[in-house]
C-alpha positions in Angstrom: 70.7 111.9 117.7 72.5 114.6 117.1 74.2 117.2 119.4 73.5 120.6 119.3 76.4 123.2 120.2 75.6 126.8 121.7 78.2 129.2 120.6 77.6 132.8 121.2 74.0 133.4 119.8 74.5 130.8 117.1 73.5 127.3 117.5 75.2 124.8 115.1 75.7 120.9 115.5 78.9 119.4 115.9 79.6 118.4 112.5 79.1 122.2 111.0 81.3 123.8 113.3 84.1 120.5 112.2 83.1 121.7 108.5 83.7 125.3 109.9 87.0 124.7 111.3 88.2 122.8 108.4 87.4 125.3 106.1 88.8 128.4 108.3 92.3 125.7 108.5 92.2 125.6 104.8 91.6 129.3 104.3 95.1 129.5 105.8 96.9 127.1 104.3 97.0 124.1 107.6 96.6 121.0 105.8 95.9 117.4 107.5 97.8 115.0 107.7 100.7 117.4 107.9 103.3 116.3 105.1 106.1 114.6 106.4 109.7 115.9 105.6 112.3 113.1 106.7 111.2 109.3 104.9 113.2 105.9 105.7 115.2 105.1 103.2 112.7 102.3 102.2 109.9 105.7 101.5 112.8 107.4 100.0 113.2 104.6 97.4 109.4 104.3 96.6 109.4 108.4 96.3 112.2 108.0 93.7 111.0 104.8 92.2 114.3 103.2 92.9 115.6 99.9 95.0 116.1 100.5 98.5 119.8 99.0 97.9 120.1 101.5 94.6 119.1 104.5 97.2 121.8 103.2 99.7 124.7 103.3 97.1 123.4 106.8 96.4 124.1 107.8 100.0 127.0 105.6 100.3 128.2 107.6 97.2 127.8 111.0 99.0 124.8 112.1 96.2 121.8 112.6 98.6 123.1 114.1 102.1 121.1 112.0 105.1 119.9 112.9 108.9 121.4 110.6 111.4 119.1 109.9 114.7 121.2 107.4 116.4 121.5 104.2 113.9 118.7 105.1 112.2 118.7 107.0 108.6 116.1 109.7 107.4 116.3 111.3 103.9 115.4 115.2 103.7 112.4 115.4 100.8 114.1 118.9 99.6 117.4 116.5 99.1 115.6 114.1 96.8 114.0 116.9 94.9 117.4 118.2 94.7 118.4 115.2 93.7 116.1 115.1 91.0 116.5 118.2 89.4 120.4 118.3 89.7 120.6 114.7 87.4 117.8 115.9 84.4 118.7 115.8 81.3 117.9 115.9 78.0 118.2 114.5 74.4 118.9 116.4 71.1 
């Protein structure tokens, strides 16, 4: 059975007023799951469709900056697109 929500003089269910929201956070640009900025270097890798070894040279090499939080390592997404469009190239 459903629910029914009195809100003001309207009376919606539950789910409509979830659709509601949704669409009111998506009017205004909130999106869900918000994206994540800082990836492991093993999400790094996938994102870049390289090793997790070849992205640690890359860092080792001082060519993608990282975040330090204690021991661990986080690469910045803006660095890897960076990244990305300092090495294109192309072939005459």
């Amino acid at each position: 059975m459903e629910k029914t929500v009195r809100t003001g003089t309207a009376v919606g269910t539950e789910q409509n007023k979830t659709v509601i929201n949704q669409r009111v956070k998506n009017t205004q640009g909130i999106t869900y799951p918000l994206p994540k900025r800082l990836y492991t270097l093993e999400e790094a890798a996938t994102y870049l469709g390289r090793t997790v070894w070849a992205m640690r040279g890359l860092v080792w090499k001082g060519s993608i900056p990282i975040v330090r939080e204690g021991k661990r390592i986080f690469l910045d997404i803006a660095d890897l697109d960076k990244y990305v469009v300092r090495n294109k190239t192309t072939y005459l």
